[in-house]
C-alpha positions as CSV (number, residue, x, y, z in Angstrom):
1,X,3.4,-36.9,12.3
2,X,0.8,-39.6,12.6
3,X,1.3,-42.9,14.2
4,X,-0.7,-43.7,11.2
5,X,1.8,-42.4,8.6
6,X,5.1,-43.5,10.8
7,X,3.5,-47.1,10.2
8,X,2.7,-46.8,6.9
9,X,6.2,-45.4,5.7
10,X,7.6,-48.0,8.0
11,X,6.1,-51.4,7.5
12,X,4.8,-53.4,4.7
13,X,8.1,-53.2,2.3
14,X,11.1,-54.4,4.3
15,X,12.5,-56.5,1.6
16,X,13.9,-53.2,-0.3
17,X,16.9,-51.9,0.4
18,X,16.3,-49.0,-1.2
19,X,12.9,-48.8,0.4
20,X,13.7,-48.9,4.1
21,X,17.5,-50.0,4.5
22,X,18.3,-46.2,4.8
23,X,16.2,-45.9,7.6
24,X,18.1,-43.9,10.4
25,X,17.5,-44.6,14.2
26,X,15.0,-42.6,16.3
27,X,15.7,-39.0,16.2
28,X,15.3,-35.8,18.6
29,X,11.7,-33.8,17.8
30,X,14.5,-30.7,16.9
31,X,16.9,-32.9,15.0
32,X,13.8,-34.8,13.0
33,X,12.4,-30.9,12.5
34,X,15.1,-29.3,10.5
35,X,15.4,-28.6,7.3
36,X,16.5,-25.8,5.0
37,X,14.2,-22.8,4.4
38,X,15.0,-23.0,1.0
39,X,14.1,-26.6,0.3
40,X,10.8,-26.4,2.7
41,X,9.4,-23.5,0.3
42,X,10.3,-24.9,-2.9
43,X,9.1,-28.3,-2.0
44,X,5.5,-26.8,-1.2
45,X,5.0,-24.9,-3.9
46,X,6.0,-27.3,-6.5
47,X,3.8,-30.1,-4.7
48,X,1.1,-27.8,-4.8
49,X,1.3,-26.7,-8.5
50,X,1.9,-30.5,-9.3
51,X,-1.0,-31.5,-7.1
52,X,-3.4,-29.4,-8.7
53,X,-2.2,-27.7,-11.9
54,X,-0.6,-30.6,-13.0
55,X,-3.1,-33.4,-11.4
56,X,-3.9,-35.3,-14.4
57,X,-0.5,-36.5,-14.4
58,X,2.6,-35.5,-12.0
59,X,4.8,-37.7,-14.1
60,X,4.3,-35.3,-17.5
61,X,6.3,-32.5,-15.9
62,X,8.9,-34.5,-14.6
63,X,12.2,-33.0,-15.4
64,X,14.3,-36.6,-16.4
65,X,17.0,-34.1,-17.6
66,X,17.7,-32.5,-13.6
67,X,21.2,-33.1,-12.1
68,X,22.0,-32.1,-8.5
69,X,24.5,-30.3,-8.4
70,X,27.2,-31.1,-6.2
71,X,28.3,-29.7,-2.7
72,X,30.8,-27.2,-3.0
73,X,30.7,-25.5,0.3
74,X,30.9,-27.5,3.3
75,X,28.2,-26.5,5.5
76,X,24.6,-26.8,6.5
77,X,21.8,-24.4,7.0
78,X,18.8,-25.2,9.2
79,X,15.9,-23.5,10.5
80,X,14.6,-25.0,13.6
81,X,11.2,-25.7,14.0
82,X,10.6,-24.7,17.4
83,X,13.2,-21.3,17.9
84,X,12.5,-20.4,14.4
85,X,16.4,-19.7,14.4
86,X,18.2,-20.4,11.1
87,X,21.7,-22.3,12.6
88,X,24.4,-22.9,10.3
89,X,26.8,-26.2,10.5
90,X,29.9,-26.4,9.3
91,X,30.7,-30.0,7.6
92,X,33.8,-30.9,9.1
93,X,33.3,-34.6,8.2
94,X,32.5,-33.8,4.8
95,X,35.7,-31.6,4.2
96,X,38.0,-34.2,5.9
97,X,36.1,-37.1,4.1
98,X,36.8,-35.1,0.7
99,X,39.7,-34.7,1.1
100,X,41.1,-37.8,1.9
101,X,39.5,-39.1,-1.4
102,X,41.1,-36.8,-3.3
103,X,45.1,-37.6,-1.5
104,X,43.8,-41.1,-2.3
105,X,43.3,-41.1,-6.0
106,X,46.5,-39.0,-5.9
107,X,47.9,-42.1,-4.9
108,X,46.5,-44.2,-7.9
109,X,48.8,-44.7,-10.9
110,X,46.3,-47.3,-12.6
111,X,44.6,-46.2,-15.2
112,X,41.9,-48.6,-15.5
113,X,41.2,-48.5,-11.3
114,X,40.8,-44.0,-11.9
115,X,38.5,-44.8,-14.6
116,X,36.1,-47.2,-12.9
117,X,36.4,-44.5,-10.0
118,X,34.4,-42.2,-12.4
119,X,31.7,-44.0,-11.9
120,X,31.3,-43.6,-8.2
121,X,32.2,-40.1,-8.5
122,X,29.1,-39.5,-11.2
123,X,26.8,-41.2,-8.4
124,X,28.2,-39.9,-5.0
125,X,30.4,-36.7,-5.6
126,X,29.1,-34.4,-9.0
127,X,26.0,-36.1,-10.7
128,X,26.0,-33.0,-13.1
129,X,28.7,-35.8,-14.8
130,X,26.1,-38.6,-14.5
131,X,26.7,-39.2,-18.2
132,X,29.6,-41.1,-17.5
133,X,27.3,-44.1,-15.7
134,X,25.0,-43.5,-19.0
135,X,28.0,-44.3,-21.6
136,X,28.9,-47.1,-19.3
137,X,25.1,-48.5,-19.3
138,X,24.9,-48.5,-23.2
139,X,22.1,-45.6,-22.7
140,X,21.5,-42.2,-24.1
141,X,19.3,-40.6,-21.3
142,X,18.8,-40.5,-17.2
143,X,15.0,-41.6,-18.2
144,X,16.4,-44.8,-20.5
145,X,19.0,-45.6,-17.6
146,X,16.2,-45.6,-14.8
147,X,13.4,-46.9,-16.9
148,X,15.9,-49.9,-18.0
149,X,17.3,-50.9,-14.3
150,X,13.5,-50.9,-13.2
151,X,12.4,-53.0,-15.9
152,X,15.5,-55.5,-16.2
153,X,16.4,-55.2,-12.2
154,X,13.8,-53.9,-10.1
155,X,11.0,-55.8,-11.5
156,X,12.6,-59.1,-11.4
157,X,13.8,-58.4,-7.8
158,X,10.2,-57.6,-6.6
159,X,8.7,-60.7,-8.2
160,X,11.5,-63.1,-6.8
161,X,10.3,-61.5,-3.3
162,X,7.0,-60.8,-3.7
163,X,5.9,-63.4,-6.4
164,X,2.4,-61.3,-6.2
165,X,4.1,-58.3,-7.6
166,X,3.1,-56.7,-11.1
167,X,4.8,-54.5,-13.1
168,X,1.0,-53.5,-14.5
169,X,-0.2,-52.5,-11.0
170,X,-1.5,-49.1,-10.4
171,X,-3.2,-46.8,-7.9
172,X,-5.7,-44.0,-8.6
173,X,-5.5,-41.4,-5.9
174,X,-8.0,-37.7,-6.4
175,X,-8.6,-38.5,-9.6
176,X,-5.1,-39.4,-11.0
177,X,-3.7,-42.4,-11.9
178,X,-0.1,-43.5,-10.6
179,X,1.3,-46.5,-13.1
180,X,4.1,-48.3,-10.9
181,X,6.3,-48.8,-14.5
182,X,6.1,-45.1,-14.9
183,X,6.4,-44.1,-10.9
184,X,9.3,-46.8,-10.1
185,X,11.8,-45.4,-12.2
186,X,11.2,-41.8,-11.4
187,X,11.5,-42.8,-7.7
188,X,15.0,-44.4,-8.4
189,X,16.0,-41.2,-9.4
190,X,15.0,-39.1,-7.1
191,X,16.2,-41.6,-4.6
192,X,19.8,-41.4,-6.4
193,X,19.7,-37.8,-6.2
194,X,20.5,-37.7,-2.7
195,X,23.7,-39.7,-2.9
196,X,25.1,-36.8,-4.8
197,X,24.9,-34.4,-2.2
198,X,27.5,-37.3,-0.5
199,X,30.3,-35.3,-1.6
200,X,32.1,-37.9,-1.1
201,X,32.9,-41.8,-0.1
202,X,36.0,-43.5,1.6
203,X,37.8,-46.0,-0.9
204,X,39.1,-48.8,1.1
205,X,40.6,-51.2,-0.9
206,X,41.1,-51.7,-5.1
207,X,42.1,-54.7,-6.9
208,X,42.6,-55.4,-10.8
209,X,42.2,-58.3,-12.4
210,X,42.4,-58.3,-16.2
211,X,40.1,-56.2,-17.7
212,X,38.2,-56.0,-14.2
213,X,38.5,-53.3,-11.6
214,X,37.2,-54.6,-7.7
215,X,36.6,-51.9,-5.7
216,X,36.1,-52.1,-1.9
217,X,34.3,-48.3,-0.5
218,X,31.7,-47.0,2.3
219,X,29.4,-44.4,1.5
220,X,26.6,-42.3,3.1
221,X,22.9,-43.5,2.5
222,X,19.9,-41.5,2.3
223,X,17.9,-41.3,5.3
224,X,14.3,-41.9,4.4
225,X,12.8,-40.8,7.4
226,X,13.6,-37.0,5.7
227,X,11.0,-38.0,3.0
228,X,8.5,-37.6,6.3
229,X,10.0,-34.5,7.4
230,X,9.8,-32.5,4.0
231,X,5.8,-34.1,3.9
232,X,5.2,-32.2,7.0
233,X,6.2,-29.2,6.2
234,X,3.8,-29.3,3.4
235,X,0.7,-28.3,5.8
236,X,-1.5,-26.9,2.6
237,X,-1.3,-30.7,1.3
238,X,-1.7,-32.5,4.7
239,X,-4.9,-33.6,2.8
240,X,-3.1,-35.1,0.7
241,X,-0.8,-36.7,2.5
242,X,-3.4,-38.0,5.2
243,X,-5.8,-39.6,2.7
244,X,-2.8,-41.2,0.8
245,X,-1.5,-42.9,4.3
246,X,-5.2,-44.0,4.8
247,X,-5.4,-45.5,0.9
248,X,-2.3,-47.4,1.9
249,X,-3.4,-49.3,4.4
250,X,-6.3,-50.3,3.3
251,X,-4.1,-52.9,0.6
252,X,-1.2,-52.7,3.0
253,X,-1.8,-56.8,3.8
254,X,-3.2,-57.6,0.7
255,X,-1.3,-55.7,-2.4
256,X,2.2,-55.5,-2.2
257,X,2.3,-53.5,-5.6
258,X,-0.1,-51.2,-4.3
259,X,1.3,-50.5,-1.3
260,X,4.8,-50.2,-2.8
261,X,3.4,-47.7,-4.9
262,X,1.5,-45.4,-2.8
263,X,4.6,-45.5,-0.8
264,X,6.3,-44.0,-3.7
265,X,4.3,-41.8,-4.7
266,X,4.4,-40.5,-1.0
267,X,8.2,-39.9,-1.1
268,X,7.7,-38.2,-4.9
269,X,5.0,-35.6,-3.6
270,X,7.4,-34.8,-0.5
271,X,9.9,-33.1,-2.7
272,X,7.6,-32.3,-5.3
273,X,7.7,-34.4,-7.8
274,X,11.1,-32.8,-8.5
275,X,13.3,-34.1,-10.9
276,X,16.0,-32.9,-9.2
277,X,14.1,-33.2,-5.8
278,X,16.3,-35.1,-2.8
279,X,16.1,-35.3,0.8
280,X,19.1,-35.3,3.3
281,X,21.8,-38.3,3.9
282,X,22.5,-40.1,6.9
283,X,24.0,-38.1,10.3
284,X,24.2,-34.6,10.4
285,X,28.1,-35.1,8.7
286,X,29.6,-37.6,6.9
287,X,28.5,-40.9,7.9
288,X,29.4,-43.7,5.8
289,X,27.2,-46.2,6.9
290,X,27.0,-48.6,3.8
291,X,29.8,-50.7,2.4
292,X,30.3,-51.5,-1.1
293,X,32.1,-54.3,-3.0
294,X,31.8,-53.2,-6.8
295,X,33.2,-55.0,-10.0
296,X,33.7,-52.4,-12.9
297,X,34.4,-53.3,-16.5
298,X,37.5,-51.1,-18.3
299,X,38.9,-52.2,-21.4
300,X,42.7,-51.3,-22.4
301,X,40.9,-48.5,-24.3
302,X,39.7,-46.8,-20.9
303,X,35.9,-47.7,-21.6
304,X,34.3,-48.4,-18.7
305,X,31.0,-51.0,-18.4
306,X,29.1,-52.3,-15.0
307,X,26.4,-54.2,-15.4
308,X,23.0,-54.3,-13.7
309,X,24.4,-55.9,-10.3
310,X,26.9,-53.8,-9.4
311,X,24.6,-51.2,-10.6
312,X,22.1,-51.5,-8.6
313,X,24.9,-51.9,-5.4
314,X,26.0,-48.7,-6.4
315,X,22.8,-47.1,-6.4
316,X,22.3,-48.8,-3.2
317,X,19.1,-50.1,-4.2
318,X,20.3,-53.7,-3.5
319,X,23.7,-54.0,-1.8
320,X,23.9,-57.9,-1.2
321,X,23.7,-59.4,-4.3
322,X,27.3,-57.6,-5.6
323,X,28.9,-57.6,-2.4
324,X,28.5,-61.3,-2.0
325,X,29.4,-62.2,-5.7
326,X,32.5,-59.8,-4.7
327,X,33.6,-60.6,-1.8
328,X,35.6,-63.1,-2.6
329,X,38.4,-61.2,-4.2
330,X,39.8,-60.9,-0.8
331,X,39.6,-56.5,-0.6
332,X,41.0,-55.0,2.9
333,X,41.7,-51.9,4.3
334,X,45.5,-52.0,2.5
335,X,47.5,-48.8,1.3
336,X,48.6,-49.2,-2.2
């Protein structure tokens, strides 16, 4: 990969969690290289039919509707770019980190606390029951849930940051036009489909006060650095790629919204424009780097509500807003 493109998908946006707090350390050429044969080929041809087929508008054939599905078999296979050699990992970490979750929630006789712990489980362990988080949103769809966090979340977040930033902005790259209102929200999903491939988190501490559930976890993150990786093994679209990087920095110092954008539209076109498109987590196990302090609404009727804070904690687009609101409630590592 380019110096070039390492700075472009690097700099410029290090306000956003979501955006760069995933970012893994430096890794080995033959770590940084794999990837599964399966994903590399279906990644290139769907960039390519969306890239060309579909140029007018990526976003028409976007699947809102996709679930990944979740891991059910606790291993890994690679192909290594310089051998050729397909290895296969077992996910030791994985298993173990499953299931202690499980023996944990065994543990649970509170209702309300295995309740709010659906929520987690619809974002980190089976998305294919991401309805739950839509019930406890107040919305009907995966497209109304991201389109709604963007506008009443994201776009506030930005502008407190970035006071330059506009919902409005837009980029036109080859002849297509990439709206940031319509681009934002499909990158928060794709960017939450990777956290279901977590299998798992590790559930520290839970507290309950009234109708309010406070729970105290560490999960895995998505390395964003993989968004590069599945990009270059897209070698019929290096065009693509290339001209994109050198768009970027042309506004990279002087349009934030722009840059933001083409740096989406970057990580979209590296798993296709996929609606159920992800790339790899943290660590080549379970590695569960980021810690969480959530507060989860459940009513004595088991209905479960979280609001756009915590939301946005869990989908680890910005952790430090709920954790510090949270924090107080005094959650340790404590066996109940």
């Amino acid at each position: 990969m380019k110096i070039e493109t390492k700075r472009f998908l690097a700099g410029s946006v290090v306000l956003l969690s979501l955006v760069v707090a995933g970012c893994s350390q430096s890794k080995s050429t033959s770590e940084a290289a794999k990837e599964t044969t399966e994903a590399t080929s279906e990644v290139t041809t769907q960039v390519a039919s969306n890239t060309k087929t579909d140029a007018k508008n990526p976003a028409a054939s976007f699947d809102w509707n996709a679930k990944v599905a979740p891991m059910t078999k606790y291993e890994q296979t690679y192909v290594e770019s310089n051998s050729g050699k397909t290895v296969t990992m077992n996910l030791e970490g994985v298993k173990k980190a499953v299931e202690a979750l499980n023996e944990k929630k065994k543990s649970i006789t509170d209702k309300k606390v295995l309740e709010a712990l659906k929520l987690l489980d619809a974002v980190f362990v089976n998305q294919e029951n991401f309805d739950v988080l839509l019930k406890a949103t107040g919305t009907s769809t995966q497209e109304e849930f991201f389109t709604r966090i963007w506008n009443d979340y994201m776009v506030n977040f930005l502008k407190e940051a970035r006071p330059t930033f506009t919902n409005d902005g837009e980029v036109e790259y080859q002849g297509v036009k990439y709206p940031i209102k319509v681009y934002g929200p499909i990158y928060l999903k794709v960017n939450t489909n990777a956290l279901g491939r977590a299998a798992a988190y590790t559930l520290e501490d839970y507290k309950v006060e009234g109708d309010t559930v406070y729970l105290k976890l560490k999960a895995p993150r998505v390395d964003l650095y993989q968004y590069e990786v599945q990009a270059s093994y897209q070698t019929n679209n290096k065009a693509f790629f290339d001209g994109m990087v050198e768009e970027a920095q042309k506004v990279g110092q002087t349009d934030f919204t722009k840059a933001l954008l083409y740096k989406f539209i970057y990580r979209l076109a590296a798993v296709g424009f996929r609606g159920d498109g992800y790339v790899n987590l943290e660590g080549m196990d379970y590695y569960d780097r980021n810690q969480h302090i959530l507060a989860i609404k459940v009513d004595d009727n088991g209905n479960a509500t979280i609001d756009d804070t915590n939301l946005a904690n869990l989908l680890q687009i910005d952790m430090k807003s709920a954790n510090e609101a949270n924090k107080k409630q005094s959650l340790n590592k404590v066996n109940h």
